[in-house]
Backbone and ligand atoms as CSV (ligand in chain L), in Angstrom:
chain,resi,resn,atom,element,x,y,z
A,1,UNK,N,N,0.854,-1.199,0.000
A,1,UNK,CA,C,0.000,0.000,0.000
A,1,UNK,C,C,0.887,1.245,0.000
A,2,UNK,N,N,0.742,2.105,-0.991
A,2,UNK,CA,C,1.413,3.403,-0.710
A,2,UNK,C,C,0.934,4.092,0.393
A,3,UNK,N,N,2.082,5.169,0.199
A,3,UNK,CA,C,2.192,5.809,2.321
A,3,UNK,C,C,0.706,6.874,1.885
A,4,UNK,N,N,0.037,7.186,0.936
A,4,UNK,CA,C,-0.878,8.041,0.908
A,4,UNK,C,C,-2.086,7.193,0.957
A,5,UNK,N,N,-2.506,6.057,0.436
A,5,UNK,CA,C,-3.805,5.286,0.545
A,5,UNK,C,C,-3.286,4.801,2.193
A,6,UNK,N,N,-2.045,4.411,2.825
A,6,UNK,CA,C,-2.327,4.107,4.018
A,6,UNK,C,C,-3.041,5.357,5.047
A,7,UNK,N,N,-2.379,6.433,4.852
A,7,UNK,CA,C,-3.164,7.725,5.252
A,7,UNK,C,C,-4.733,7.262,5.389
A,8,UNK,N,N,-4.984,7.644,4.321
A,8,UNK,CA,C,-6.433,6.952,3.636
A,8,UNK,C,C,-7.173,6.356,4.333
A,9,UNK,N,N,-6.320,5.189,4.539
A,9,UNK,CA,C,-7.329,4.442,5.260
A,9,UNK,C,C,-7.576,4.231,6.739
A,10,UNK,N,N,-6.210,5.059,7.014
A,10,UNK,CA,C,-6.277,5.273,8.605
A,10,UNK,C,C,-7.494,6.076,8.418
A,11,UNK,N,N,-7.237,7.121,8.056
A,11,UNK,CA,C,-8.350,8.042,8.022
A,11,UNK,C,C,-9.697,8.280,8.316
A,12,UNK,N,N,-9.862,7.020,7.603
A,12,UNK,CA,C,-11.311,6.616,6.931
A,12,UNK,C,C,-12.003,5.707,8.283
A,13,UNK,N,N,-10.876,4.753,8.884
A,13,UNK,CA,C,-11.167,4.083,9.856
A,13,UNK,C,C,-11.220,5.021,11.315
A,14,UNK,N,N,-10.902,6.225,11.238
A,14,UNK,CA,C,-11.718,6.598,12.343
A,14,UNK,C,C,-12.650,7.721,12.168
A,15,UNK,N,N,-13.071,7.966,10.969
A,15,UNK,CA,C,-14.187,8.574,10.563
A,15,UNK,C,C,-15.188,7.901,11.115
A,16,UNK,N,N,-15.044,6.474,11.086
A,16,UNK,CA,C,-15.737,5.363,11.071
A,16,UNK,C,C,-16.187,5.175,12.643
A,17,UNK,N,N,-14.608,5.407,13.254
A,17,UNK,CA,C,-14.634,5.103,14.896
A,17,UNK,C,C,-15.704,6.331,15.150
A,18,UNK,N,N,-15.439,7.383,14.547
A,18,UNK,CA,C,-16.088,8.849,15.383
A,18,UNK,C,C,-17.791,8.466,15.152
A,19,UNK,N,N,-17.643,8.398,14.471
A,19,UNK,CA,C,-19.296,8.190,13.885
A,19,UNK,C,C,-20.209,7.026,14.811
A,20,UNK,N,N,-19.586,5.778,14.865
A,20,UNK,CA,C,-19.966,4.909,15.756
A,20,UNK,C,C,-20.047,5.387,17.350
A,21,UNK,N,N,-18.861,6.089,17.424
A,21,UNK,CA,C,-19.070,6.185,18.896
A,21,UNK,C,C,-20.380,7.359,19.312
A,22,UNK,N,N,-20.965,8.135,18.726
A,22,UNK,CA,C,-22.101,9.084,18.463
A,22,UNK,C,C,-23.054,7.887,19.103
A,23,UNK,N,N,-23.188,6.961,18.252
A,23,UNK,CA,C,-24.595,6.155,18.819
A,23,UNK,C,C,-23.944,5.487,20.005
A,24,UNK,N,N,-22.729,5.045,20.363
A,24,UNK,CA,C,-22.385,4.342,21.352
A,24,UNK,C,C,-22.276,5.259,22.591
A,25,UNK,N,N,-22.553,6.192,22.937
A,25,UNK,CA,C,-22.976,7.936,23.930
A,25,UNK,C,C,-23.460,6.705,24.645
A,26,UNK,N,N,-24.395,6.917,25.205
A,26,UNK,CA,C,-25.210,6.149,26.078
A,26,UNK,C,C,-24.770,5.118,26.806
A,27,UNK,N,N,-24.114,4.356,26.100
A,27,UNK,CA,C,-24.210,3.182,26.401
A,27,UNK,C,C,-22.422,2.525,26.631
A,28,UNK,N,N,-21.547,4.062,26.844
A,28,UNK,CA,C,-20.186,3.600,27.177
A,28,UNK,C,C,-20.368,2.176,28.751
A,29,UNK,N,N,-19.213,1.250,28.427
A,29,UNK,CA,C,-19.384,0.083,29.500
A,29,UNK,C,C,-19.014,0.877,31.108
A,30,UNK,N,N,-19.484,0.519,31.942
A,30,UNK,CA,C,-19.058,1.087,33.378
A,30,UNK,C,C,-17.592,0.981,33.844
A,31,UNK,N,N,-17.197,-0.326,32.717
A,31,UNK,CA,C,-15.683,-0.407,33.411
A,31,UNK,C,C,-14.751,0.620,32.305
A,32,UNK,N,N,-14.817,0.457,30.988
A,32,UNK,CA,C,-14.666,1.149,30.704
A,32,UNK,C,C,-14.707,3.051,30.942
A,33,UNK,N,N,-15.567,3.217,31.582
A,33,UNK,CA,C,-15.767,4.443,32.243
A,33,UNK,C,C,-15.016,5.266,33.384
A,34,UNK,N,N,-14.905,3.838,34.160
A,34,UNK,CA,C,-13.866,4.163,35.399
A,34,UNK,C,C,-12.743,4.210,34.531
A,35,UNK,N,N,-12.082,3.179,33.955
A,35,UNK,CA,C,-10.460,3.545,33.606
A,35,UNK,C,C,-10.399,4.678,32.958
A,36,UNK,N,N,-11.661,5.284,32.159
A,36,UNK,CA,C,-11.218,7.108,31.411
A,36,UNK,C,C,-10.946,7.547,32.295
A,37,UNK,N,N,-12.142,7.777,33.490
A,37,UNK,CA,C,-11.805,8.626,34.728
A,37,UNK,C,C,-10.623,8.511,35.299
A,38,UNK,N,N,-10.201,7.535,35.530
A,38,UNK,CA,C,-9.066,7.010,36.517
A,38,UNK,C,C,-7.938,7.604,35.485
A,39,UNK,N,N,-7.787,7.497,34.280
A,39,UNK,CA,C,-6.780,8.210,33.274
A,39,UNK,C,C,-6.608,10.033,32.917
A,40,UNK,N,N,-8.052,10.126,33.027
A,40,UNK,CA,C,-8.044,11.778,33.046
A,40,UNK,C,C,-7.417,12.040,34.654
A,41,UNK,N,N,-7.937,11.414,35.864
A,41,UNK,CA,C,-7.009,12.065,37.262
A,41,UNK,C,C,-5.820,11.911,37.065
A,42,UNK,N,N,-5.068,11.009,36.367
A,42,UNK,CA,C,-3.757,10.650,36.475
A,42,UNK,C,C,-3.281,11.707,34.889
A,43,UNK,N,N,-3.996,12.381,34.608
A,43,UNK,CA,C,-3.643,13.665,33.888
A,43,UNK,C,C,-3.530,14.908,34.562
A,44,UNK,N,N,-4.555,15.491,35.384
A,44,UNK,CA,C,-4.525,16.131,36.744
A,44,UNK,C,C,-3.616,15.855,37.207
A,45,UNK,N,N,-3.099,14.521,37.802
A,45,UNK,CA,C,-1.520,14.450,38.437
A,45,UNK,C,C,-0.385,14.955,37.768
A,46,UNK,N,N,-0.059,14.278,36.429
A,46,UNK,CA,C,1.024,14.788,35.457
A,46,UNK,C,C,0.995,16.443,35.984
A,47,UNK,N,N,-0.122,17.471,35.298
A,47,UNK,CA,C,-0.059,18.451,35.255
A,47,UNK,C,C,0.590,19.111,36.624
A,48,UNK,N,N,-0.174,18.763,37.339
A,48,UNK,CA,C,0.023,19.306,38.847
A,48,UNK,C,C,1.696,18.686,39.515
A,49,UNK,N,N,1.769,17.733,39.137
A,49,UNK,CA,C,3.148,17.200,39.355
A,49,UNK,C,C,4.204,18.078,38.811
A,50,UNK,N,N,4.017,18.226,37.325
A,50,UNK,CA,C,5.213,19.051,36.413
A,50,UNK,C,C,5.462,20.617,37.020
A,51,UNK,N,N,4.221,20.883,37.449
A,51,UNK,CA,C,4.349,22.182,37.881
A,51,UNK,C,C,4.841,22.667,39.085
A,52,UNK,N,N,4.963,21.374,40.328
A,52,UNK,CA,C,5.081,21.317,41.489
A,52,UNK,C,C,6.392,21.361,41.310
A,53,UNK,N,N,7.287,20.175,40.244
A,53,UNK,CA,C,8.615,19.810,40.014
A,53,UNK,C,C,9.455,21.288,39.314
A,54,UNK,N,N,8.690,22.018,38.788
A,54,UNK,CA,C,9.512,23.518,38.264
A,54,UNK,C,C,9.282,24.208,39.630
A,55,UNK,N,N,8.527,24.515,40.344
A,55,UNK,CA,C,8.556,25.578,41.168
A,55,UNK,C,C,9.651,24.676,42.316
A,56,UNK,N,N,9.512,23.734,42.381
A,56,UNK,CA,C,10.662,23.540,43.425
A,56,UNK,C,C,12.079,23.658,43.118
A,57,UNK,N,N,12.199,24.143,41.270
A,57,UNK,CA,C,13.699,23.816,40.954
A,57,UNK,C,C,13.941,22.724,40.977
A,58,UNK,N,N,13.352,21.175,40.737
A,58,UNK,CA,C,13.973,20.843,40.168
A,58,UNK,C,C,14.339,20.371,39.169
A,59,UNK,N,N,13.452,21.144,38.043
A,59,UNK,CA,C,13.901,21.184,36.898
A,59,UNK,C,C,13.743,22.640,36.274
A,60,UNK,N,N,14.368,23.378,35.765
A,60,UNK,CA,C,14.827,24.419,35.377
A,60,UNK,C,C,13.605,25.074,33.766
A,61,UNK,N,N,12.521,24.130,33.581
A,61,UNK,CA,C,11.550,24.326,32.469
A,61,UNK,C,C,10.308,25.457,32.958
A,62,UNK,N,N,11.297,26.446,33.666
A,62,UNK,CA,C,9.818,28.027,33.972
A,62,UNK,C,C,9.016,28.173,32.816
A,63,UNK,N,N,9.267,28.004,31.092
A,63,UNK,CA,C,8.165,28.446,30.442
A,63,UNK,C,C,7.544,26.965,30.257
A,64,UNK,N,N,7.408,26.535,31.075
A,64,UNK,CA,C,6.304,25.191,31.046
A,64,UNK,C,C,5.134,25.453,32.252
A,65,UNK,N,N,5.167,26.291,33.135
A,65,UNK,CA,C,4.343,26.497,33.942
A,65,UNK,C,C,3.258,26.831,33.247
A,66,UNK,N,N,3.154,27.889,32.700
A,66,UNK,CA,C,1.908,28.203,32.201
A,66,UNK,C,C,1.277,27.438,31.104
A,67,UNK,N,N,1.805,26.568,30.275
A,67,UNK,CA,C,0.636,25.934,29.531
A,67,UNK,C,C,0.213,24.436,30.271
A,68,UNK,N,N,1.447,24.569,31.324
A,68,UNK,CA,C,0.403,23.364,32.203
A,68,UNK,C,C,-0.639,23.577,33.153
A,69,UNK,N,N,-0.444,25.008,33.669
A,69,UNK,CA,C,-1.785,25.369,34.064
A,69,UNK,C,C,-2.731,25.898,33.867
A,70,UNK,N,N,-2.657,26.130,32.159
A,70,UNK,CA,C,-3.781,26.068,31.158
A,70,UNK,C,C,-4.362,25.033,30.767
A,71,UNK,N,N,-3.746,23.635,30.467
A,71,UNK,CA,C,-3.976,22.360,30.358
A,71,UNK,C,C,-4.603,22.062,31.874
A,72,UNK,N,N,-4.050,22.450,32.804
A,72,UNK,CA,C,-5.128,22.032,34.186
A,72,UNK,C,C,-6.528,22.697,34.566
A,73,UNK,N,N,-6.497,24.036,33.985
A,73,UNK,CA,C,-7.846,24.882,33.851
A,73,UNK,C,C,-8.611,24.237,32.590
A,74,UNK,N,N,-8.343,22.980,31.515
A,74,UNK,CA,C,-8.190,22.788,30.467
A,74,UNK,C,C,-9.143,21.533,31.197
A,75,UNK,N,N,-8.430,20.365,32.468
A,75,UNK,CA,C,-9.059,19.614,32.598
A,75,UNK,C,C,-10.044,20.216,33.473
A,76,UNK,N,N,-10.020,21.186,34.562
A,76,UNK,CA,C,-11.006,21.650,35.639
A,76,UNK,C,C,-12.692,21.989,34.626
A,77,UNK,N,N,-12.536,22.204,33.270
A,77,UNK,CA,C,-13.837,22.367,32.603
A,77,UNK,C,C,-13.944,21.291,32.020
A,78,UNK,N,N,-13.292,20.329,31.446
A,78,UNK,CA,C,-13.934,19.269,30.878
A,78,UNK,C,C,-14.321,18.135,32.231
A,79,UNK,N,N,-14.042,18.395,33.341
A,79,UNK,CA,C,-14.482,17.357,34.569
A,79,UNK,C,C,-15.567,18.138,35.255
A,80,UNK,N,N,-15.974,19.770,35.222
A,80,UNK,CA,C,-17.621,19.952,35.085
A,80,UNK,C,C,-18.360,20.058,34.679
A,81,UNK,N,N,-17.803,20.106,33.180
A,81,UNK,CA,C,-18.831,19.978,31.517
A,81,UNK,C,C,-19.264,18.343,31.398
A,82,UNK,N,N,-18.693,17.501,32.017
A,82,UNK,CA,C,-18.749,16.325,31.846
A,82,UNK,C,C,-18.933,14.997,33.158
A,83,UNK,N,N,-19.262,15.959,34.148
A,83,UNK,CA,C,-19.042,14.902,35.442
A,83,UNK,C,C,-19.936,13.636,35.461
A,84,UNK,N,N,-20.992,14.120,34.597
A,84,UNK,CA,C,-22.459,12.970,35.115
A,84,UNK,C,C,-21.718,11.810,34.255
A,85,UNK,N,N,-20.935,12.460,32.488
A,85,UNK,CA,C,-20.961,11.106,32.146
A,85,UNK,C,C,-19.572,10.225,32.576
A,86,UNK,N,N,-18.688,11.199,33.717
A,86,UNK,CA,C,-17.578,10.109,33.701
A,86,UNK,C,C,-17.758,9.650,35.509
A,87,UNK,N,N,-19.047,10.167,36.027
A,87,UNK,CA,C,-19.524,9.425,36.824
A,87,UNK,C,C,-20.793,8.880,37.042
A,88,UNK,N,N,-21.410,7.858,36.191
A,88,UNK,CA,C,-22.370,7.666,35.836
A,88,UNK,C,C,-22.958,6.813,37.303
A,89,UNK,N,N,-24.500,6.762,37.676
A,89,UNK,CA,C,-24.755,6.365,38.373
A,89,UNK,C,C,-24.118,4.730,38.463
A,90,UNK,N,N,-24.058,3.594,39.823
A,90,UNK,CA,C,-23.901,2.353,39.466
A,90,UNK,C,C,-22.516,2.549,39.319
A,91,UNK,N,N,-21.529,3.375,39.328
A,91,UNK,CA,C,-20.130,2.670,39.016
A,91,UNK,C,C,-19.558,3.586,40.411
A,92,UNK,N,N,-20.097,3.134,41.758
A,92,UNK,CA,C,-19.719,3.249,42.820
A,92,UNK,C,C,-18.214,2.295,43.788
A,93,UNK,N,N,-17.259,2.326,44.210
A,93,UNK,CA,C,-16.571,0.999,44.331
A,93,UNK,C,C,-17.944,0.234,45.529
A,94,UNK,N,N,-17.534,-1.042,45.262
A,94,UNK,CA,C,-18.309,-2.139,45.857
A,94,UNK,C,C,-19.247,-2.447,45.040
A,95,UNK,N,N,-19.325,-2.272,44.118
A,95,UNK,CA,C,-19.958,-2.883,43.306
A,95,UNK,C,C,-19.914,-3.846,41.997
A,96,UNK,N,N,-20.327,-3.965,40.972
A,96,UNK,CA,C,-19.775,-5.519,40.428
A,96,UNK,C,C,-19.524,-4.996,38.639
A,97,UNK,N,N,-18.496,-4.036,38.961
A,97,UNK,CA,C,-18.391,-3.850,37.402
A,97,UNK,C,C,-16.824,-4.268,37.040
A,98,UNK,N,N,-16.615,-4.831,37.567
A,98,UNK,CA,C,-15.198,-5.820,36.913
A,98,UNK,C,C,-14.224,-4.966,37.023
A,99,UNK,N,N,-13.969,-4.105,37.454
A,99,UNK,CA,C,-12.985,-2.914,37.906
A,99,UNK,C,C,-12.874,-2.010,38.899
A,100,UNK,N,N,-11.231,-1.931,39.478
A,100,UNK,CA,C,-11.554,-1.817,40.687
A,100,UNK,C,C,-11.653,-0.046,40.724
A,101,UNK,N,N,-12.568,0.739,41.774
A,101,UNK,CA,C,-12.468,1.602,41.562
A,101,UNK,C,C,-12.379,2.414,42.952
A,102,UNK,N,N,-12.509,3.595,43.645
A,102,UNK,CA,C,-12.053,4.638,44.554
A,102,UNK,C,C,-13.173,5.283,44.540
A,103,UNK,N,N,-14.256,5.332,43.974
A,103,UNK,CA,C,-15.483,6.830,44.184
A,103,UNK,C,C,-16.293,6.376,44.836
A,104,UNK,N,N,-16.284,6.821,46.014
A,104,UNK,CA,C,-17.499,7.257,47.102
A,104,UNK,C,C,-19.061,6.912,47.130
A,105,UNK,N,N,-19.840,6.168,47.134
A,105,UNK,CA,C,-20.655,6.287,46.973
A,105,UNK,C,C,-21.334,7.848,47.517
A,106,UNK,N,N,-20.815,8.381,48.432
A,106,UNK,CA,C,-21.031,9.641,48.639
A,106,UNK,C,C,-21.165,10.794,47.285
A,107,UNK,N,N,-20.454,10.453,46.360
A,107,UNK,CA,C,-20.731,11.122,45.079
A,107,UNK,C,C,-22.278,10.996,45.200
A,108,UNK,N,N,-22.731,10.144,44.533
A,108,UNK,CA,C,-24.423,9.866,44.230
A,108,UNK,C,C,-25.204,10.834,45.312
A,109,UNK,N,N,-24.652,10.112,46.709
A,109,UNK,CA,C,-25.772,10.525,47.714
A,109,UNK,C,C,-25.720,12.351,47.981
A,110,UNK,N,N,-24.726,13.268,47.951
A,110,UNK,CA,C,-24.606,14.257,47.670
A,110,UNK,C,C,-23.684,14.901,46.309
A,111,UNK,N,N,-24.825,14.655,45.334
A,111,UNK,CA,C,-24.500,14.832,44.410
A,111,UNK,C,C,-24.081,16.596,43.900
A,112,UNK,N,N,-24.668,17.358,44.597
A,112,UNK,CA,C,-24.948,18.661,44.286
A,112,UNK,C,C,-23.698,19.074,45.609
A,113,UNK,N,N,-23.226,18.459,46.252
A,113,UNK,CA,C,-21.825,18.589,46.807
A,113,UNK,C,C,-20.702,18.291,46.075
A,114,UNK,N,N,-20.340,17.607,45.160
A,114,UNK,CA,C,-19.614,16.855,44.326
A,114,UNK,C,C,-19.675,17.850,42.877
A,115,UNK,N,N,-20.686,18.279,42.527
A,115,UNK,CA,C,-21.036,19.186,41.626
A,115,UNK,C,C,-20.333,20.412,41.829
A,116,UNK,N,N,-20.311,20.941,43.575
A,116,UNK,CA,C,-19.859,22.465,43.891
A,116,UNK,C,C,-18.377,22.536,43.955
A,117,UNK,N,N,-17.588,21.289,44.337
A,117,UNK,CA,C,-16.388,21.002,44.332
A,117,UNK,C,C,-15.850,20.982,42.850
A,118,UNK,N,N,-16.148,20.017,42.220
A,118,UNK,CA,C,-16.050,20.224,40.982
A,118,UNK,C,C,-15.490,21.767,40.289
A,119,UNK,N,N,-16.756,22.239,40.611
A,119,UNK,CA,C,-17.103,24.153,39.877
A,119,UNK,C,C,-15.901,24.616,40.935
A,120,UNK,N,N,-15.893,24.524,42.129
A,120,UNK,CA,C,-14.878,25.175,42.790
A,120,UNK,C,C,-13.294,25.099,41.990
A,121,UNK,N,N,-13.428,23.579,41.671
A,121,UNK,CA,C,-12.075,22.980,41.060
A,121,UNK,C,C,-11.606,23.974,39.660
A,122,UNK,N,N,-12.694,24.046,38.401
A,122,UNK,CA,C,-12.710,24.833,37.552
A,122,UNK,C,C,-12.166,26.419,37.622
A,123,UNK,N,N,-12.806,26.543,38.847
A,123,UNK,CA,C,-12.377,28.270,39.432
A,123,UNK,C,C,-10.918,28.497,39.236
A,124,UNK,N,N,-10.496,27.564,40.372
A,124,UNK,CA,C,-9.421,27.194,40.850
A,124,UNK,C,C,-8.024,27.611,39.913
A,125,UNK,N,N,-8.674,26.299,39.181
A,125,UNK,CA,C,-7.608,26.391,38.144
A,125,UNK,C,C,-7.894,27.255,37.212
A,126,UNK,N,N,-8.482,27.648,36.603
A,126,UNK,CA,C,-8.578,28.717,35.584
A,126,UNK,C,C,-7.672,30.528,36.706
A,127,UNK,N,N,-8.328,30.505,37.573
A,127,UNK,CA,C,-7.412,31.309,38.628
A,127,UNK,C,C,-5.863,31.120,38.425
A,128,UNK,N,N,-5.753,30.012,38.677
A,128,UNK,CA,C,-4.219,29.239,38.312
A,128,UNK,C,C,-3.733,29.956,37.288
A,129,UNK,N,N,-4.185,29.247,35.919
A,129,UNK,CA,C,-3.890,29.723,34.610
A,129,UNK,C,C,-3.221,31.221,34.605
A,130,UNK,N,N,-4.451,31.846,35.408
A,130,UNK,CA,C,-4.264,33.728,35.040
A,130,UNK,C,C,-3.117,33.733,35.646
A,131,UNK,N,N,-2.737,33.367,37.178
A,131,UNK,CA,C,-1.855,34.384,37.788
A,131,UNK,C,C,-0.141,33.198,36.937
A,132,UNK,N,N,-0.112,31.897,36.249
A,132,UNK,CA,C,0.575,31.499,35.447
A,132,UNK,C,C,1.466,31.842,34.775
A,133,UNK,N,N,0.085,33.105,33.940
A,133,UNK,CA,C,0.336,33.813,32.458
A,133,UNK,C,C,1.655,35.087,32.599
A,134,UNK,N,N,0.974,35.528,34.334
A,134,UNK,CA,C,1.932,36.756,34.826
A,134,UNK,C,C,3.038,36.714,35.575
A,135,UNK,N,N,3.401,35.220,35.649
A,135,UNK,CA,C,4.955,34.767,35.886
A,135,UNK,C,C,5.067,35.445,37.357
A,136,UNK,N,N,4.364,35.376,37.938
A,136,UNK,CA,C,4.782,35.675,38.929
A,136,UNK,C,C,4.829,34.275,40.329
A,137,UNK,N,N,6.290,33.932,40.536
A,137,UNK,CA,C,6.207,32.671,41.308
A,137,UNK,C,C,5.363,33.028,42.455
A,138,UNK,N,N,5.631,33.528,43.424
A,138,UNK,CA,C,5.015,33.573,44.879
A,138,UNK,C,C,3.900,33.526,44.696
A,139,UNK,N,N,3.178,33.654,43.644
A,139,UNK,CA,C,1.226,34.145,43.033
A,139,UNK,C,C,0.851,32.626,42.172
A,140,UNK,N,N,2.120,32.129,42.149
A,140,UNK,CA,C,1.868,30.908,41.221
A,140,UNK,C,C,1.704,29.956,42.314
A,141,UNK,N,N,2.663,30.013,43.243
A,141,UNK,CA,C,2.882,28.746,44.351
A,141,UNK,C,C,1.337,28.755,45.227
A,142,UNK,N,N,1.243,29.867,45.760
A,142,UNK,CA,C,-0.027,30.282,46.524
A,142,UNK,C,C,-1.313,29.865,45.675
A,143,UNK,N,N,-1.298,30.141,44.804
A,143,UNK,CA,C,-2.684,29.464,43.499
A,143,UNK,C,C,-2.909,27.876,43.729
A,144,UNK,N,N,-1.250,27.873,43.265
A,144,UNK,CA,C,-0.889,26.085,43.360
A,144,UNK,C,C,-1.676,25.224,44.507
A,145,UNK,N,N,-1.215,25.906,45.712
A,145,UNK,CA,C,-1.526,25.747,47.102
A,145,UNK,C,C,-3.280,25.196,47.251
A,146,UNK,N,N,-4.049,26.530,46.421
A,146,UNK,CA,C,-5.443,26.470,46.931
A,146,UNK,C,C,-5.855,25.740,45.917
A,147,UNK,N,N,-5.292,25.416,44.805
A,147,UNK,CA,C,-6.047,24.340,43.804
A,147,UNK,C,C,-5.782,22.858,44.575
A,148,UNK,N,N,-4.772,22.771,44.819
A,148,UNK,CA,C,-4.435,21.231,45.745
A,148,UNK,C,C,-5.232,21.124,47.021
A,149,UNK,N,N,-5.548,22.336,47.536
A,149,UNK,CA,C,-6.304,21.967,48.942
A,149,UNK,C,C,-8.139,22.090,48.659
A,150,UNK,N,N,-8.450,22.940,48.076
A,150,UNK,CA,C,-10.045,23.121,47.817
A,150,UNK,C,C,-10.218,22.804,46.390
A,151,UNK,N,N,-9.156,21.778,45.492
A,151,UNK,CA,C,-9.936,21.287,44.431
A,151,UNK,C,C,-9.725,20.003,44.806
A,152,UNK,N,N,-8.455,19.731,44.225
A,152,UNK,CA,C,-8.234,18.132,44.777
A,152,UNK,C,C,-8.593,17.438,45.882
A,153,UNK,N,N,-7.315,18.421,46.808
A,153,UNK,CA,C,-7.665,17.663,48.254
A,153,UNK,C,C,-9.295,17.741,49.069
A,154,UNK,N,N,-10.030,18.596,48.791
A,154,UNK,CA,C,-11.067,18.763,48.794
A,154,UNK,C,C,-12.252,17.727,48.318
A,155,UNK,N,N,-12.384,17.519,47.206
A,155,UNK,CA,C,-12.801,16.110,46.420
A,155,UNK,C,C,-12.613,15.000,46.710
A,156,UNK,N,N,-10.935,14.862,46.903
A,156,UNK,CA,C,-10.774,13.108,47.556
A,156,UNK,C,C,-10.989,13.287,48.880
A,157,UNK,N,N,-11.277,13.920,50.019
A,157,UNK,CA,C,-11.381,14.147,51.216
A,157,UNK,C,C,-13.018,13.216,51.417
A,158,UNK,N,N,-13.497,13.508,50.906
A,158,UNK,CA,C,-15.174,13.213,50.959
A,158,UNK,C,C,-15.652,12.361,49.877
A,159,UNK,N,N,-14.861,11.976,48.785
A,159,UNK,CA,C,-15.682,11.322,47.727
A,159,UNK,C,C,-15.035,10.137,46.815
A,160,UNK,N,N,-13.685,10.294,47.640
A,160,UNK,CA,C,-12.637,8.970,47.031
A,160,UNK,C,C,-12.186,8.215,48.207
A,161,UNK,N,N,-12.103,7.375,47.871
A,161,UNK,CA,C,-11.418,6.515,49.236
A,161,UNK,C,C,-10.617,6.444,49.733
A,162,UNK,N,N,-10.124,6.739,50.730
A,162,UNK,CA,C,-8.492,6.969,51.082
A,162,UNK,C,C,-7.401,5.954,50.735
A,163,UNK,N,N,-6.067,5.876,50.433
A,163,UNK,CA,C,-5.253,5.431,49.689
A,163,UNK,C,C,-5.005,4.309,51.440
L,1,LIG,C1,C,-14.634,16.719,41.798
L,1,LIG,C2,C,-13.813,15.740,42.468
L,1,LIG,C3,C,-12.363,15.561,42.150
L,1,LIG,C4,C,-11.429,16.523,41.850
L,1,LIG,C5,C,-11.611,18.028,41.769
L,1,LIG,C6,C,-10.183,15.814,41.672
L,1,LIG,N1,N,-10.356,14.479,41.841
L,1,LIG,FE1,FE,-8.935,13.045,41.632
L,1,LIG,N2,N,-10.321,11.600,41.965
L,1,LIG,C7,C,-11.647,11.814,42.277
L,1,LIG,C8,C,-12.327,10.537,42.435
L,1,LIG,C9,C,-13.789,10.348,42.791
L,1,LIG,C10,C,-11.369,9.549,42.209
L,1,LIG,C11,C,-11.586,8.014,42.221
L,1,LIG,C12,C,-11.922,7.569,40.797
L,1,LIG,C13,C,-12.102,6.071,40.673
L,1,LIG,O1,O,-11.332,5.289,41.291
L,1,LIG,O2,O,-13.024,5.660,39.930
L,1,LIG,C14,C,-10.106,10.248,41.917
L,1,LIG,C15,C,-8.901,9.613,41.638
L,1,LIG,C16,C,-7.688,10.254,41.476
L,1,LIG,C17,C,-6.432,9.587,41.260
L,1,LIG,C18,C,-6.210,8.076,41.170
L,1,LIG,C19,C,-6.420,7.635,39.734
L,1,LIG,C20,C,-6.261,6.136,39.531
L,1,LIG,O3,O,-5.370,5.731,38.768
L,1,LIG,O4,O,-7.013,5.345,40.138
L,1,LIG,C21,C,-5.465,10.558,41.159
L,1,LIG,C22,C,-3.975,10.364,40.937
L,1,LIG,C23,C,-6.140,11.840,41.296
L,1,LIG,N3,N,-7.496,11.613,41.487
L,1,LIG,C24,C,-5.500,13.058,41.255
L,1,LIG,C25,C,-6.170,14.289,41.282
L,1,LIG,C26,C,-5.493,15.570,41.247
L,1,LIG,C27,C,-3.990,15.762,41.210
L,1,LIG,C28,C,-6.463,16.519,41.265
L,1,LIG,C29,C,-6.312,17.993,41.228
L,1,LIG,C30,C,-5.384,18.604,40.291
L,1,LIG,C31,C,-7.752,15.824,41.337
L,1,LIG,N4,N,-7.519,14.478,41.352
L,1,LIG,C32,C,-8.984,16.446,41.371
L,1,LIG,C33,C,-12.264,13.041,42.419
L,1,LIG,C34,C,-11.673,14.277,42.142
């Protein structure tokens, strides 16, 4: 196959994927569901990690701060534009979806608590982002600070299971 019909047909095959997955909305599997989730937090970590690892020095990459805490204001809206479907009712841990998982049944039961944390989280980091943009460390660390304590630490405090 030439390198342009292979194009092609990559192409074509996820035209194919995109399209299918439209009707498959509904009906993503529960286990499947947890491991997105469980992969988007462990994106939240990366971010929050890389940024933790420049401000401490020890790595010397200062113009990486800010598009990682654009990428973290980046995930803080797609995890409240999207919470119901990457926590769908039924995929509580203790229950029987073939994967092991950490969320609270407390999610469900105060749901509109889980919702405000969330939005808090979004704040947070988009806050982040701004004071990022203006390079200013002491405004960056302090941001840092309140996104880890009233987004994260906040969330797993009440709605993940302790490690
Ligand atoms: C709105 C609530 C909420 C926010 C905000 C939140 N988390 Fe989580 N996080 C959870 C829940 C619930 C789980 C458990 C998911 C599961 O096991 O299905 C989790 C799981 C994780 C995990 C474990 C993933 C795995 O592999 O099992 C990591 C790491 C993590 N979060 C990091 C973070 C970091 C870092 C932040 C902030 C930058 C953050 N989370 C923000 C609710 C939240």
């Amino acid at each position: 196959m030439s390198r342009c019909s292979r194009n092609l047909a990559v192409a074509t095959a996820l035209v194919a994927m995109a399209a299918g997955s439209t009707s498959a909305f509904a009906a993503d599997e529960p286990a499947n569901v947890v491991k997105y989730r469980q992969t988007f937090m462990k994106g939240n970590s990366a971010h929050l990690g890389m940024i933790a690892a420049i401000m401490k020095g020890e790595v010397s990459l200062t113009g990486e701060i800010a598009p990682n805490a654009a990428a973290l204001a980046e995930m803080g809206e797609m995890l409240s534009a999207n919470l119901q479907q990457l926590f769908p009712g039924g995929t509580a841990m203790g229950g029987d979806i073939g994967v092991e998982t950490h969320a609270l049944p407390a999610i469900w039961e105060k749901w509109g608590d889980f919702e405000q944390v969330a939005m808090r989280f979004q704040e947070e980091t988009a806050k982040l982002a701004e004071v990022a943009e203006g390079g200013d460390m002491a405004a960056i660390g302090q941001q840092l600070g309140v996104v880890g304590k009233e987004g994260c630490g906040a969330c797993h405090e009440t709605f993940r299971e302790k490690d």
